[in-house]
DRENVOKOL-285899 format. One record per residue (C-alpha): x, y, z; residue in three letters. Coordinates in pm, whole numbers, padded with zeros to 5 digits, always signed. Layout:
BEGIN
XYZALA...
end
This chain:
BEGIN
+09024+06014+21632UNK+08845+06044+21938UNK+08997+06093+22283UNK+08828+06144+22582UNK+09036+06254+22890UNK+08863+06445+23193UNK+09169+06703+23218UNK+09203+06996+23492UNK+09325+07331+23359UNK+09680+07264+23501UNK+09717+06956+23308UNK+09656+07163+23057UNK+09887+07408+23080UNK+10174+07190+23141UNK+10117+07001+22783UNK+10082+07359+22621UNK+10471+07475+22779UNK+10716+07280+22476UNK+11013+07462+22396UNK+11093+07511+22020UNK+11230+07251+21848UNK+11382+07326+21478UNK+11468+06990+21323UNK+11485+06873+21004UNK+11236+07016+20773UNK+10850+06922+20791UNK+10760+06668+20502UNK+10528+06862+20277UNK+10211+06656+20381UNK+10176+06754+20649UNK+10059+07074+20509UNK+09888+06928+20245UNK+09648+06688+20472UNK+09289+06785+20554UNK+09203+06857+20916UNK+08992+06571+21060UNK+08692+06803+21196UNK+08511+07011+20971UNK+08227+07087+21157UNK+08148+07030+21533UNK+07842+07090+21742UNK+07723+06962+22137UNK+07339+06862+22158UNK+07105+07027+22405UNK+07155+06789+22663UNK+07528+06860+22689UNK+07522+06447+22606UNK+07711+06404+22275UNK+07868+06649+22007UNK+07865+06574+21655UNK+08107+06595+21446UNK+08188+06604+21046UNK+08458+06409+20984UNK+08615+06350+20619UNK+08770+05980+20514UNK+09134+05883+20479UNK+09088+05966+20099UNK+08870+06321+20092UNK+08616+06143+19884UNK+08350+06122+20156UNK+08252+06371+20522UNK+08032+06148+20752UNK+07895+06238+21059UNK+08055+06135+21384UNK+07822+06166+21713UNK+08062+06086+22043UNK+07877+06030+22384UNK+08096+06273+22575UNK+08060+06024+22915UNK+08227+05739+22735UNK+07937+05523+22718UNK+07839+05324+22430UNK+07983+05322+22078UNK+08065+05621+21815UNK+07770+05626+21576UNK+07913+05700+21253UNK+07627+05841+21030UNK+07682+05851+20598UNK+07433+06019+20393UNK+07515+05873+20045UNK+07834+05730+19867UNK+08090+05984+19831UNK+07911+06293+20006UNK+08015+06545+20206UNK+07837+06718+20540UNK+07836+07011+20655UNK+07722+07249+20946UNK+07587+06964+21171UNK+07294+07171+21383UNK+07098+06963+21671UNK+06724+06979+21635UNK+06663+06858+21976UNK+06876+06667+22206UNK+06880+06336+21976UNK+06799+06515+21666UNK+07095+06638+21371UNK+07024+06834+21041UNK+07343+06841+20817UNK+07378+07027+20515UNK+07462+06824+20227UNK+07832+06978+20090UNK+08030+07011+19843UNK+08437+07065+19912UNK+08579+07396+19843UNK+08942+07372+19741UNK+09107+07661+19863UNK+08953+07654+20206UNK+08985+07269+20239UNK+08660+07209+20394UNK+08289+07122+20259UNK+08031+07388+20212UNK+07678+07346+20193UNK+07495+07351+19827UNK+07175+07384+20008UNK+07021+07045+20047UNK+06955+06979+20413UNK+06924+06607+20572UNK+06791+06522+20919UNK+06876+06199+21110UNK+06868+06047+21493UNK+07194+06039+21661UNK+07098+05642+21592UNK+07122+05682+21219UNK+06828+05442+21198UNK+06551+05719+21050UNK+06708+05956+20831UNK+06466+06211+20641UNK+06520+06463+20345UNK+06426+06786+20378UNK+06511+06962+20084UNK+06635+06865+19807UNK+06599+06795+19453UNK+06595+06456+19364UNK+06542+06296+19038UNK+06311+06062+18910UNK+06499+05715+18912UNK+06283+05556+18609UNK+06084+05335+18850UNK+06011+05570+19081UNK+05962+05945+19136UNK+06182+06126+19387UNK+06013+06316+19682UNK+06152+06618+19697UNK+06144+06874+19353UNK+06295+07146+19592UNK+06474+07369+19327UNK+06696+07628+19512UNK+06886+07676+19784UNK+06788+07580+20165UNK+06948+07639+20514UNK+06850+07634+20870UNK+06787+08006+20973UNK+06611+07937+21341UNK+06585+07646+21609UNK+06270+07641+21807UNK+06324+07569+22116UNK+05990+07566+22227UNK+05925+07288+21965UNK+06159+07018+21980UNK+06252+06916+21679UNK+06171+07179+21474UNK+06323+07507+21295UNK+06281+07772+21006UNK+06444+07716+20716UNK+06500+07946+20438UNK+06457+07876+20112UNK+06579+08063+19793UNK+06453+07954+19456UNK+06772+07890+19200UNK+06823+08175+18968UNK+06804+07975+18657UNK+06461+07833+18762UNK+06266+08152+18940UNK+06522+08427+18769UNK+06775+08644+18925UNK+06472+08767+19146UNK+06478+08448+19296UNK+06201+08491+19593UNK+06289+08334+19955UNK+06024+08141+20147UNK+06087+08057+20541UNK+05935+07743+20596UNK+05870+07582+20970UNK+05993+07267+20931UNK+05957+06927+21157UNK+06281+06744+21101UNK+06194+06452+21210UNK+05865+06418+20970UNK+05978+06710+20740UNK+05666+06846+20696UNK+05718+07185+20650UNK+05455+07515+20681UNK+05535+07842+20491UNK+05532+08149+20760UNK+05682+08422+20588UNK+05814+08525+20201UNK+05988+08775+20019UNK+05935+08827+19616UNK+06306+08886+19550UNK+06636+08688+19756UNK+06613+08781+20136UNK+06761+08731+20414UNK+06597+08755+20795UNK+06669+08718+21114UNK+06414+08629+21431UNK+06278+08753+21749UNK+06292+08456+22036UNK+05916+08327+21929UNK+06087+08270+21602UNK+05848+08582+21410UNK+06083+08765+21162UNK+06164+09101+21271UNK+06434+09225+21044UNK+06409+09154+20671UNK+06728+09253+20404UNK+06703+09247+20030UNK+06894+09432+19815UNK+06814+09677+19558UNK+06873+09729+19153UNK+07191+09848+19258UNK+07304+09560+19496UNK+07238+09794+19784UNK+07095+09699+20110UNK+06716+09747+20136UNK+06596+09690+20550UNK+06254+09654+20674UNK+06169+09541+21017UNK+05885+09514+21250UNK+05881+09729+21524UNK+05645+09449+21705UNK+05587+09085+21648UNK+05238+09163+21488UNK+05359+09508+21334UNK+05384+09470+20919UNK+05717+09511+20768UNK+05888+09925+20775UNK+06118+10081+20653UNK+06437+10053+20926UNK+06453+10388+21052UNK+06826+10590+20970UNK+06803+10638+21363UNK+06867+10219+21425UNK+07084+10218+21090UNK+07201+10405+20839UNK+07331+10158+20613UNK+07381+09807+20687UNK+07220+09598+21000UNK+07331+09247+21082UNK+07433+08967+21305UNK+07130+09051+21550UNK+06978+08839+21804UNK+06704+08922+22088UNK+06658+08945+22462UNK+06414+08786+22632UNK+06153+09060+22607UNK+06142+09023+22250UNK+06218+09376+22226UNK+06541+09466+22301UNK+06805+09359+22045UNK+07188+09340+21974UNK+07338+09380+21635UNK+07618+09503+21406UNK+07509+09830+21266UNK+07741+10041+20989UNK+07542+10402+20894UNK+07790+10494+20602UNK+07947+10228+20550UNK+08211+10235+20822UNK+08366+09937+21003UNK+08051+09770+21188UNK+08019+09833+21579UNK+07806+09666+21849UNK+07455+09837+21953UNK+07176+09739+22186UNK+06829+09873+21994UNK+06494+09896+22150UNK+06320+09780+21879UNK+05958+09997+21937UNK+06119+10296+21965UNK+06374+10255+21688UNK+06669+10437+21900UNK+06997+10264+22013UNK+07325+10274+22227UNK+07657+10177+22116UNK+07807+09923+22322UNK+08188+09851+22136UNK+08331+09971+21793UNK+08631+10071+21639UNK+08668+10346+21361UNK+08943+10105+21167UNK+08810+09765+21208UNK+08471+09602+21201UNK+08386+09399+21470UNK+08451+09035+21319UNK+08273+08771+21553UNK+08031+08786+21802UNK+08019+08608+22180UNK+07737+08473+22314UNK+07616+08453+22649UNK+07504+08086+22696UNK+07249+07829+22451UNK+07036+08141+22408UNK+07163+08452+22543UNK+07288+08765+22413UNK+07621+08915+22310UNK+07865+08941+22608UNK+08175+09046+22363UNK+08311+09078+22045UNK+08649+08989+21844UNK+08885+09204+21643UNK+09051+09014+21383UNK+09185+09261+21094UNK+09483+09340+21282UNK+09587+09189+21608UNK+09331+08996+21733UNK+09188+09143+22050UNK+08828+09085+22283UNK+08656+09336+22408UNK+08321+09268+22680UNK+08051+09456+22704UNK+08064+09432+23072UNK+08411+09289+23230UNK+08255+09184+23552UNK+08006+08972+23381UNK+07988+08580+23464UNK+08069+08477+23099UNK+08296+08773+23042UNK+08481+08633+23286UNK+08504+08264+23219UNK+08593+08341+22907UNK+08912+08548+23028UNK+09002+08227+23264UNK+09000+08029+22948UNK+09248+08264+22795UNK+09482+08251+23076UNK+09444+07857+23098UNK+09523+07851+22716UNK+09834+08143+22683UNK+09928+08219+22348UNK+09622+08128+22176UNK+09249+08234+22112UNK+08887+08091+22250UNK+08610+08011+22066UNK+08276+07891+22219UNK+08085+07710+21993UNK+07801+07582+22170UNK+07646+07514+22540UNK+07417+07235+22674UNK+07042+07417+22738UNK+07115+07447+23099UNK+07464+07639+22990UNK+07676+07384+23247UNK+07874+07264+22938UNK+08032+07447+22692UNK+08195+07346+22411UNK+08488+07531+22270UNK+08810+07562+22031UNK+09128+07719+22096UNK+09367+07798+21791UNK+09640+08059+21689UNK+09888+08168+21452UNK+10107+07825+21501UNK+09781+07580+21623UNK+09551+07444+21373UNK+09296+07402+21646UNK+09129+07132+21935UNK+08845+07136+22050UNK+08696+07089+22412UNK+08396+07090+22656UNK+08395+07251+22977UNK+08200+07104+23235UNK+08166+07433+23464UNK+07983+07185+23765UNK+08313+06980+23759UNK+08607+07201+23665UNK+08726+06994+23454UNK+08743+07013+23065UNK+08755+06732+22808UNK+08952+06666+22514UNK+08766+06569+22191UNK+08980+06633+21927UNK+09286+06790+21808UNK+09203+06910+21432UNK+09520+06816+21238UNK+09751+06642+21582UNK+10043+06597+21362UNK+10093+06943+21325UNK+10346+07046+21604UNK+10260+07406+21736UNK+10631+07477+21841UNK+10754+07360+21528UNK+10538+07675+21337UNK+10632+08025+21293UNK+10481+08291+21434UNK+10255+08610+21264UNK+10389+08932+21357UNK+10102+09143+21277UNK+10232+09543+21193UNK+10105+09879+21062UNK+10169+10135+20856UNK+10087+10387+20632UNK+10053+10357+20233UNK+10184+10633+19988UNK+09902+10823+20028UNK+09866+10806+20373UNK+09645+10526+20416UNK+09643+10345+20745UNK+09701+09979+20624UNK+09724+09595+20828UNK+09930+09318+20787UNK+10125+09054+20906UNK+10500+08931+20856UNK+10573+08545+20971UNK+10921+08408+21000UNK+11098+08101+21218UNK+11095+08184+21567UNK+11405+08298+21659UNK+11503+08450+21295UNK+11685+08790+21293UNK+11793+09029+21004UNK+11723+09104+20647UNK+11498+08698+20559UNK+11456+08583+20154UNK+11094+08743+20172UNK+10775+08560+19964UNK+10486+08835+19944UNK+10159+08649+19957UNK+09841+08867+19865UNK+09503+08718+19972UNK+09215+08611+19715UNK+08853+08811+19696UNK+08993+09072+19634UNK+08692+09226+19851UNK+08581+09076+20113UNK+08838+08848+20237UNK+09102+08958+20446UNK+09419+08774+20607UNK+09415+08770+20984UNK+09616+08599+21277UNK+09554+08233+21270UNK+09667+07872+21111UNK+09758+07949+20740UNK+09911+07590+20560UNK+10072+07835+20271UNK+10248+08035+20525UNK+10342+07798+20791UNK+10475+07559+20483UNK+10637+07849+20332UNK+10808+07955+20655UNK+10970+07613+20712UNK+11158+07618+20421UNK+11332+07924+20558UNK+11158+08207+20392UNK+10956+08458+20558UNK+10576+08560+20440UNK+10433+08892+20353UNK+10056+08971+20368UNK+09913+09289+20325UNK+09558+09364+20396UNK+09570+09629+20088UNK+09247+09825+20028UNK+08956+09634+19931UNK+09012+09366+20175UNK+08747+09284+20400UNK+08708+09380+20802UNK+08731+09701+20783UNK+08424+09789+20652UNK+08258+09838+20312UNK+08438+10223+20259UNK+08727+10092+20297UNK+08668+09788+20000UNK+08536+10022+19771UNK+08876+10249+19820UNK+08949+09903+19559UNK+08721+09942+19303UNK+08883+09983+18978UNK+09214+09977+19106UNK+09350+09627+19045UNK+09642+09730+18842UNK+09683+10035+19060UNK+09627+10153+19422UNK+09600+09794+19542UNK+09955+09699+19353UNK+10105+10026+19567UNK+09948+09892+19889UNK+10154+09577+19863UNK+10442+09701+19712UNK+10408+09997+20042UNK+10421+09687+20272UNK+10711+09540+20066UNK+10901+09863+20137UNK+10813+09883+20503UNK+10975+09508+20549UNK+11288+09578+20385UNK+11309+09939+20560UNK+11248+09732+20878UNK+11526+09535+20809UNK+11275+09242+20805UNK+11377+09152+20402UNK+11676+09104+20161UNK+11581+09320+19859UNK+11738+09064+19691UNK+11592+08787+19757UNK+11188+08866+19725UNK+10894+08642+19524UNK+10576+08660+19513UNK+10270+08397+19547UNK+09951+08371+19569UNK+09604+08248+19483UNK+09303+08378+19264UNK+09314+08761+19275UNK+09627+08680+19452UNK+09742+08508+19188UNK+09712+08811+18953UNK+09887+09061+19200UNK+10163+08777+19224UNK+10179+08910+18836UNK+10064+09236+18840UNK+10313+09342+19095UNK+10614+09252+18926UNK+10485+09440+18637UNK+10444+09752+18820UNK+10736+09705+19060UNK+10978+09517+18889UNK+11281+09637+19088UNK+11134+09477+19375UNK+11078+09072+19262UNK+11332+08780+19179UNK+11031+08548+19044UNK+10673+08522+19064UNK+10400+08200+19114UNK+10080+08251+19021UNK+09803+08034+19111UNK+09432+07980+18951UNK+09504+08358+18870UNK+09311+08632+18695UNK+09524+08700+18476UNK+09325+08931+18180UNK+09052+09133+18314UNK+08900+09122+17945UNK+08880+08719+18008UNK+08690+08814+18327UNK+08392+08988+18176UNK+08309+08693+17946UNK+08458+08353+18103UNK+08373+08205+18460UNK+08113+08199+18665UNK+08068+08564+18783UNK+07974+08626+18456UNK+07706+08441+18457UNK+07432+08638+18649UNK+07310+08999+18596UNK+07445+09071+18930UNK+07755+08901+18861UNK+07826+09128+18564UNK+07702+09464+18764UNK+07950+09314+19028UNK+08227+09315+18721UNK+08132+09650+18601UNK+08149+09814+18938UNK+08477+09620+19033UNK+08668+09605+18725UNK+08534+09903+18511UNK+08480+09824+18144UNK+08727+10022+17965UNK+08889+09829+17706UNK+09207+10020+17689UNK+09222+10021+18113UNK+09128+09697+18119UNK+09393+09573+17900UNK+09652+09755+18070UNK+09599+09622+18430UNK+09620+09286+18252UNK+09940+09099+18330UNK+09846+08838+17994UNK+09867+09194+17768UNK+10208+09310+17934UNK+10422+08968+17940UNK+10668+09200+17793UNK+10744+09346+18124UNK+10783+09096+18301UNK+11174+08992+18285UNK+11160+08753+18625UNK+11091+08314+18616UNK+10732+08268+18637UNK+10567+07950+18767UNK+10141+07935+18675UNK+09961+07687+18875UNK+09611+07582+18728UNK+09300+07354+18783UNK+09122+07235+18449UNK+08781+07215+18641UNK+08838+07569+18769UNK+08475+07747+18735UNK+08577+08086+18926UNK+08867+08120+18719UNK+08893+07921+18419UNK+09155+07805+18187UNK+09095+08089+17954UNK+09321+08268+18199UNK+09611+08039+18239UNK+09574+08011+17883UNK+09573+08372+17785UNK+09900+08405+18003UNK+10092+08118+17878UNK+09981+08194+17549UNK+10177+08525+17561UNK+10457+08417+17725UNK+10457+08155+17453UNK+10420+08400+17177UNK+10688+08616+17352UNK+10918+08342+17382UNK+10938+08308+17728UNK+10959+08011+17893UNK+10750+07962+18243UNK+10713+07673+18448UNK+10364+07495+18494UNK+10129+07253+18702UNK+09817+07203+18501UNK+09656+06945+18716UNK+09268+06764+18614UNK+08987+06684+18829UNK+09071+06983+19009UNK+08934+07319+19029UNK+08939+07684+19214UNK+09267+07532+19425UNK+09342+07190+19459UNK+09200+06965+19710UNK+09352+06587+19675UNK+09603+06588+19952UNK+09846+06446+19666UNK+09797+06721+19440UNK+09849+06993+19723UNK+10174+06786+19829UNK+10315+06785+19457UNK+10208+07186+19475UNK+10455+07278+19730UNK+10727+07039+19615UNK+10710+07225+19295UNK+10694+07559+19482UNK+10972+07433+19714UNK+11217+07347+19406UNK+11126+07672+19235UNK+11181+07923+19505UNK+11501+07722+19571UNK+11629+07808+19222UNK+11582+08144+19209UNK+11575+08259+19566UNK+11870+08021+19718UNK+11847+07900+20017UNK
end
């Protein structure tokens, strides 16, 4: 699992320069196996990084912590029976909080449900900081901590301690759950309340750790900023002058005054400014007009943006200042890795070490520390090492320009080295707002791809990265302007000579899973077969089953989204039109599914049933939004595999 090699950049290079090699195809598992990292992060001292690393079997994420000089042992931390870590953060230099997780199918990687652990890198005094634990009968459990916590802050001044914020569960405090920021000691956890907000909040801190900009949102669901102009100032409204509309991602220079964050005034992609916070006025450092800015690069263990990343179409890096030191070591670590992208993740407190991850379209991932004093950087671990970069096929990420004249993303992945008119699967993303498909690692595609076919995804509007506009060009168009975006980018591969009109399916998961449906329906000249999986597949379903439903600001969320016209409703519905669709259809389900329950494979099958149509089906238990079990993922594609054989050939 672990390897640690002191390798110079030219070593490097000459294990990244394989030539393709197309053999036999790839068994199924090894798309269907977890990564081995989940989670990675260096301590302060630049001595060890921790790691979360799941079993052999997926039942259990324990936390590794690796001296990066080689001395002494692994220490190989649990935190209960069968429980998953998450989002290991270092305290101080032989401190760790985790976040106690919960796996998330479709993503294949734990996520926090807000209870939050401390430990020594020793494992020997381990201390709960929130959580709710039950009384055991004998004896009462210490924490009653009903909600939802996460670390928000480190204080470095304080060793050992952060703020944590702390949101009170809906069902306990009501949907105007307040949020408390508590300073917390992790190795005691005693905890202090410094700041609260009477309704769900977020904030973000000045260096001393005061909040300084505050975001709530309003009966609407709308943004609602306050800030503080000073660290003693009381909370104000944030001027239109810093932003207009949405303020985020911000961080502070050392005078406590002058900040860097993502501002959008009208909803537009978000750009880069620098803000003097007293005077409320600010100067735009990077931005596009057709893509947000999607990740920010820091500057060393506490130092201020020095770049930013473009991910909704080709990726690309922009610095704020070229000639900068980091702007610049960053750009070496490009060159020394060619074909892929840099992360930095973290840096020792004296920014000699820096811990990073390079990845790309055919690389699931490794990650590394560079030890700038030597030269040299170190291997720690490849994510999933059986996974054979010159062996995957490579995104081709286009343009063009929808019906209406819409400028719209996407990306087209075949073998390397295929020419002509390819059997074509067109693979919409899930959300549908919010998420987005971008250049990097997908297992769908790169599993898809080695079975000879080549992969569709449109970035149709709604999708995320682009700013919040150009989502709500979505709203109530499910069965509509979204169908045309995809069926657009359909078009512009087989124009392209990129796709056999005869030989086209469609796939895909969640809302993807209904436009796998939906577009057939609307398009049916254009599909030979169609797999949905944990699809919506009747929007009536939607408004009264699954978990959305369940809050007030899930159902405004539905209402805005969806619209609640029976008759429209019905007719964007691919359950209520089964009649129209005249291709073989394979529906993939999980009975634990809470997003998207069984009412909706149900209602589909149901009407094919009643139509007289047989479909194909995996119904598989213990599994919910997506599967997880490596088994059940492997089984997935065999089944996907034998059906896209039938009806697509090979």
């Amino acid at each position: 699992m672990y390897v640690s090699n002191g390798l110079k950049w030219v070593a490097l290079l000459c294990g990244l320069l394989v030539m393709p090699a197309w053999g036999q195809a790839i068994p199924v598992e090894s798309f269907a196996k977890h990564g081995e990292i989940s989670g990675i992060a260096m301590s302060p001292s630049g001595k060890h990084v921790a790691m979360a690393v799941p079993t052999a079997d997926g039942l259990e994420t324990q936390l590794q912590v690796v001296p990066l000089d080689g001395s002494g042992k692994v220490q190989v931390l649990r935190f209960g029976l069968q429980q998953h870590v998450a989002t290991p953060i270092w305290t101080d230099d032989e401190q760790i909080v985790v976040s106690r997780a919960k796996m998330e199918p479709l993503h294949a990687r734990p996520y926090s449900y807000g209870e939050l652990i401390a430990s020594d890198i020793n494992g020997k005094t381990q201390e709960t900081l929130f959580a709710y634990v039950k009384d055991d009968g004998v004896r009462s459990g210490r924490r009653k901590d009903q909600g939802f916590a996460a670390v928000d802050f480190i204080l470095d001044g304080e060793p050992g301690n952060v703020l944590v914020d702390f949101t009170c569960w809906p069902g306990v405090c009501g949907e105007e759950s307040p949020t408390v920021v508590y300073k917390v000691d992790t190795r005691t956890g005693t905890r202090k309340e410094i700041e609260r907000s009477s309704k769900p909040a977020s904030f973000y801190y000045d260096r001393a750790g005061k909040p300084r900009l505050r975001i709530t949102r309003d009966a609407r669901d709308e943004p609602v900023l306050h800030y503080r102009p000073t660290p003693g100032a009381d909370w104000q409204p944030v001027p239109a002058a810093m932003a207009g509309y949405m303020m985020y991602g911000l961080s502070f220079d050392t005078d406590n005054n002058t900040a860097y964050a993502l501002v959008s005034d009208k909803r537009e992609p978000a750009q880069l400014f620098r803000i003097d916070f007293a005077t409320g006025s600010r100067n735009l450092l990077i931005g596009r007009d057709d893509a947000a800015v999607s990740r920010l690069l820091y500057a060393g263990y506490d130092g201020v943006p020095f770049g930013v990343i473009f991910d909704s179409d080709k990726p690309s890096i922009r610095y704020v200042d070229n000639g900068s030191e980091w702007a610049k070591l960053h750009a070496g670590m490009l060159k020394a890795f060619p074909g892929q992208m840099v992360s930095i993740i973290d840096f020792s407190r004296d920014n000699r070490k820096v811990l990073f991850s390079t990845w790309s379209d055919r690389h699931p991932g490794s990650y590394y520390v560079l030890d700038r004093d030597a030269g040299k950087v170190q291997l720690i671990s490849e994510v999933r090492p059986w996974i054979k970069p010159e062996q995957m096929a490579p995104m081709r990420p286009f343009e063009f320009k929808s019906r209406d004249g819409l400028k719209l993303f996407g990306f087209y992945s075949a073998k390397a080295g295929a020419s002509g008119p390819q059997p074509l699967i067109v693979m919409a993303h899930g959300g549908p707002y919010g998420p987005y498909d971008s250049w990097t690692f997908d297992d769908d595609v790169q599993f898809l791809t080695s079975r000879g076919y080549a992969v569709l995804q449109v970035n149709f509007r709604g999708s995320g990265g682009r700013g919040e506009a150009f989502e709500q060009l979505g709203y109530r168009e499910w069965g509509g302007k979204m169908m045309d975006d995809i069926a657009d980018g359909v078009r512009w591969a087989i124009d392209n000579k990129l796709a056999d009109p005869e030989r086209i399916c469609t796939y895909g998961a969640s809302f993807g899973g209904y436009a796998a449906l939906m577009n057939p329906i609307r398009y049916p000249e254009l599909y030979k077969c169609a797999i949905g999986y944990v699809g919506v597949y009747d929007l009536q379903v939607m408004h009264k089953e699954g978990d959305i439903n369940d809050s007030k600001s899930g159902r405004r969320y539905l209402d805005r989204v969806l619209g609640n016209d029976p008759a429209t409703l019905a007719a964007n519905s691919p359950a209520r039109n089964v009649d129209k669709i005249k291709i073989p259809v394979m529906l993939v389900q999980g009975r634990l599914d809470q997003r998207v329950p069984m009412d909706q494979f149900n209602a589909l099958e149901n009407a094919f049933k009643k139509q007289g149509t047989p479909v194909e089906t995996l119904v598989v238990g213990g599994e919910g939004h997506g599967f997880y079990k490596p088994e059940n993922r492997a089984e997935l594609y065999r089944r996907m595999e034998a059906f896209l054989a039938k009806h697509l050939g090979k």
